[in-house]
NUVO-438017 format. One line per field, with one value per residue: residue number from 1; x, y, z of N, C-alpha, C in turn. Coordinates in nm, 2 decimals, always signed. Example, Ala and Ser with C-alpha at 12.3 -4.5 7.8 and 13.67 -1.06 7.14 Angstrom:
// residues 2
num [1, 2]
n.c1 [+1.32, +1.28]
n.c2 [-0.57, -0.22]
n.c3 [+0.78, +0.71]
ca.c1 [+1.23, +1.37]
ca.c2 [-0.45, -0.11]
ca.c3 [+0.78, +0.71]
c.c1 [+1.32, +1.29]
c.c2 [-0.33, +0.00]
c.c3 [+0.78, +0.79]
This chain:
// residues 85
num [1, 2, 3, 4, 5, 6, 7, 8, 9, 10, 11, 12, 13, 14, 15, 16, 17, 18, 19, 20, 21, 22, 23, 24, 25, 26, 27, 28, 29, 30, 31, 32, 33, 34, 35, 36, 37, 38, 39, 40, 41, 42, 43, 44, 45, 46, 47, 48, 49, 50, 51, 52, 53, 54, 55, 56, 57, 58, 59, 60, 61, 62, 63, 64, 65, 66, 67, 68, 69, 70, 71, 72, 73, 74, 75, 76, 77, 78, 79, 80, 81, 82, 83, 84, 85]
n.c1 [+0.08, +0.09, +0.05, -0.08, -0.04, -0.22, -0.28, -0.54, -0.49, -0.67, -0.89, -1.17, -1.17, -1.18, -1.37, -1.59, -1.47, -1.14, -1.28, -1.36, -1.07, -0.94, -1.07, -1.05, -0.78, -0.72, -0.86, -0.70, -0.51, -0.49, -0.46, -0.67, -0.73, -0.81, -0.99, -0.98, -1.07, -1.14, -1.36, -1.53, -1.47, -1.39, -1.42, -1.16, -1.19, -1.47, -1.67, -1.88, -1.88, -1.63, -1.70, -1.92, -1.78, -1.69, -1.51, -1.32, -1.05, -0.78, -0.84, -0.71, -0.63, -0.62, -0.45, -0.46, -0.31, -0.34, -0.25, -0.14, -0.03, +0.05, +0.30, +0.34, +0.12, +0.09, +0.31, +0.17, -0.06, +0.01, +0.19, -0.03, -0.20, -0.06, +0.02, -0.26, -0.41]
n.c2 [-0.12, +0.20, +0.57, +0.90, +1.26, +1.54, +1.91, +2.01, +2.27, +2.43, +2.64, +2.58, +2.39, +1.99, +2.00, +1.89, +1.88, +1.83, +1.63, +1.42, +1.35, +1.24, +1.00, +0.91, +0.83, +0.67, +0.46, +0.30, +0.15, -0.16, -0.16, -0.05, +0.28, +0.52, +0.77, +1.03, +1.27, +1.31, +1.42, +1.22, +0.97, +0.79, +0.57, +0.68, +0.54, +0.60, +0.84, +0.93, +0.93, +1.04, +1.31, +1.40, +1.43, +1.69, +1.87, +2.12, +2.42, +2.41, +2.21, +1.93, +1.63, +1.25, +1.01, +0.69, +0.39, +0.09, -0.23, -0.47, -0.34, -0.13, +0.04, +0.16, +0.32, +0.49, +0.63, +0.79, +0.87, +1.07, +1.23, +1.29, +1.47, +1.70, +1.82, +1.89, +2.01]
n.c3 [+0.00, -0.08, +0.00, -0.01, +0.00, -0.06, -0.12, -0.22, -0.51, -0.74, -0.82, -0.85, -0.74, -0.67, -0.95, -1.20, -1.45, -1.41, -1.24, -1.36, -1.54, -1.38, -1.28, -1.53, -1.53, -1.35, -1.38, -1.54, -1.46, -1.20, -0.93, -0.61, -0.61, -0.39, -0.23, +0.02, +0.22, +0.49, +0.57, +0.38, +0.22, -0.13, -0.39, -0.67, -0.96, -0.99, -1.12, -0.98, -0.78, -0.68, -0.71, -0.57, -0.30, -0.30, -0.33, -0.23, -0.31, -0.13, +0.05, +0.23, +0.06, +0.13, -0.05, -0.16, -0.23, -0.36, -0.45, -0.70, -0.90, -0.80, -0.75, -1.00, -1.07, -0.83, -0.92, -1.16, -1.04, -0.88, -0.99, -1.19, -1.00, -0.92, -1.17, -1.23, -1.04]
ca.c1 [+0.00, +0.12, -0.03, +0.06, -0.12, -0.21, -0.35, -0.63, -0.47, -0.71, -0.98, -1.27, -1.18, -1.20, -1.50, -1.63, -1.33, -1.03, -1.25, -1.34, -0.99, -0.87, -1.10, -1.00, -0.63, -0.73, -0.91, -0.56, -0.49, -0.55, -0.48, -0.75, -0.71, -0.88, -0.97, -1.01, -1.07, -1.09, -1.51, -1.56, -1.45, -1.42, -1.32, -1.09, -1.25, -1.59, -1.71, -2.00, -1.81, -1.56, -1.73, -2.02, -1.70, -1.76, -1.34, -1.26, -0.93, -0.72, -0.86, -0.61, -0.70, -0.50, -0.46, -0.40, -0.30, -0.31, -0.29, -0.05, +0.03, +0.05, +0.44, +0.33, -0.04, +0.12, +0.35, +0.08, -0.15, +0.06, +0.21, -0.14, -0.27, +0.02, -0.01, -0.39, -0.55]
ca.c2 [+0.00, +0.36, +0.68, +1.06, +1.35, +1.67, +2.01, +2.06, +2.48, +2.48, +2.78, +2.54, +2.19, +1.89, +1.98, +1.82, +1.84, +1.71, +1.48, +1.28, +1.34, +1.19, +0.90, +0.85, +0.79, +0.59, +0.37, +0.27, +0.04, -0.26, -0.13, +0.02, +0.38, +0.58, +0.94, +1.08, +1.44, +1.36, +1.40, +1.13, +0.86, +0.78, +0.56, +0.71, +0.49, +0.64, +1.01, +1.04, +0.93, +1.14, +1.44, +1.37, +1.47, +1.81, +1.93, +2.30, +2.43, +2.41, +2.08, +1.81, +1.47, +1.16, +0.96, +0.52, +0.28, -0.09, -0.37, -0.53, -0.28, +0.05, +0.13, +0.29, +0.40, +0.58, +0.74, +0.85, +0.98, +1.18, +1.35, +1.41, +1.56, +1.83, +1.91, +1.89, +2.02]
ca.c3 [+0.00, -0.07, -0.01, -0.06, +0.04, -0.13, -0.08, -0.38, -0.56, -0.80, -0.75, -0.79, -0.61, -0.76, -1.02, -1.32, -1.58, -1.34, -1.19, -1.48, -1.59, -1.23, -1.30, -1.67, -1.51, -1.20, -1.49, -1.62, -1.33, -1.14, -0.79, -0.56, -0.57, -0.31, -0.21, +0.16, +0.25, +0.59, +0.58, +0.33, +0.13, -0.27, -0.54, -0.77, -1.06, -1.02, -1.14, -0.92, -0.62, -0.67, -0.71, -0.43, -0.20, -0.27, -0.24, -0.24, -0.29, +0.01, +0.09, +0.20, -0.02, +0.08, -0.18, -0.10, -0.38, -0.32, -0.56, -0.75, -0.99, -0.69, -0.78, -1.14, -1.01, -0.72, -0.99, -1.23, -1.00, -0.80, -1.09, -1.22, -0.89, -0.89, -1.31, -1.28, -0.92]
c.c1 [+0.09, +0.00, +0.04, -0.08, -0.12, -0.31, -0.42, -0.54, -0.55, -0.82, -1.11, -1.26, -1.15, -1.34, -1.50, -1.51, -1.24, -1.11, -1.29, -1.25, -0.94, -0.91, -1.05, -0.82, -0.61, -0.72, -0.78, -0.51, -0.56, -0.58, -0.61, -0.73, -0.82, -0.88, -1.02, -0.98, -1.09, -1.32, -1.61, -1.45, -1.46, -1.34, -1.32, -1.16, -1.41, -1.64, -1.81, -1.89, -1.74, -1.62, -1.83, -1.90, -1.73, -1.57, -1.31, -1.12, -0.90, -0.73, -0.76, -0.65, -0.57, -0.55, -0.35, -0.43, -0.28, -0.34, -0.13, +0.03, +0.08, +0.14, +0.39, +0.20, +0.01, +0.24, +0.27, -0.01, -0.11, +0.09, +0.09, -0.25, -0.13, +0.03, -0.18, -0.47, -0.41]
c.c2 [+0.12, +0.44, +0.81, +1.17, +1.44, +1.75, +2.04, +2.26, +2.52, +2.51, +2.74, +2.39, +2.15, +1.90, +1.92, +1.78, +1.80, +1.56, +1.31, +1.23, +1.21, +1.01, +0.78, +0.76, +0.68, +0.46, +0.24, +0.15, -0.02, -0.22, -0.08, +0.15, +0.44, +0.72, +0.95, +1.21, +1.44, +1.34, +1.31, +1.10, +0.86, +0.74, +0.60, +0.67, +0.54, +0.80, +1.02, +1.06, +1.08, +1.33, +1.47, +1.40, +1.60, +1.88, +2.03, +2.30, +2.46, +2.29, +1.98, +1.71, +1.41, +1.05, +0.80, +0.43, +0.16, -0.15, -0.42, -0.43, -0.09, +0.14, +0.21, +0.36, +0.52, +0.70, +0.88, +0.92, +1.08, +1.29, +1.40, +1.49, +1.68, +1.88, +1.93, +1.99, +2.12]
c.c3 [+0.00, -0.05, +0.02, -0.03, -0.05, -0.12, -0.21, -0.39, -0.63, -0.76, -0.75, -0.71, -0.70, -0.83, -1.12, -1.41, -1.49, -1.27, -1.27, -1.54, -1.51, -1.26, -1.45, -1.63, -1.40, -1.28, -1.56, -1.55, -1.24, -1.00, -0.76, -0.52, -0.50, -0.25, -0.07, +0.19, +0.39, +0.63, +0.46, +0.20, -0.02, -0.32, -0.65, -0.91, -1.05, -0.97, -1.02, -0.76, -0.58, -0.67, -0.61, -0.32, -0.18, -0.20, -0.27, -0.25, -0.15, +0.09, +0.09, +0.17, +0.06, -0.01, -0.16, -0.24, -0.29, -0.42, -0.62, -0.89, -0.91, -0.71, -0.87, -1.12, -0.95, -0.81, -1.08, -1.19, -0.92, -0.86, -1.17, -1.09, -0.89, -1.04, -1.31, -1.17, -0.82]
């Protein structure tokens, strides 16, 4: 299991366009990626979820990979939460 933290910058949260993007990239892998704001829960692989969090900028996400493929997950989504959010 990995996991990595990160403060959302961008001026609306996680809305609509990153978080389908977020989901398109989760998509890519076997692991179980997962989102936590601390006041709920979400898998990465699914739009509503993810956006039913409801994450404003400034919000700390952490962000937990498990599976068998987690090394290159935990690469890809890290670096797309700091070019995307």
């Amino acid at each position: 299991m990995k996991e990595f933290k990160y403060v959302v910058q961008d001026e609306l949260g996680l809305h609509a366009r990153p978080a389908g993007l977020l989901v398109k990239e989760a998509a890519k892998y076997k692991s179980a990626i997962t989102l936590d704001s601390g006041a709920k829960k979400a898998d990465a692989k699914r739009i509503m979820a993810v956006m039913s969090m409801g994450v404003k900028k400034g919000v700390e996400v952490t962000v937990t990979i498990e599976g068998e493929d987690e090394d290159t997950a935990f690469e890809a989504i890290q670096k797309f939460f700091q070019e995307n959010l």
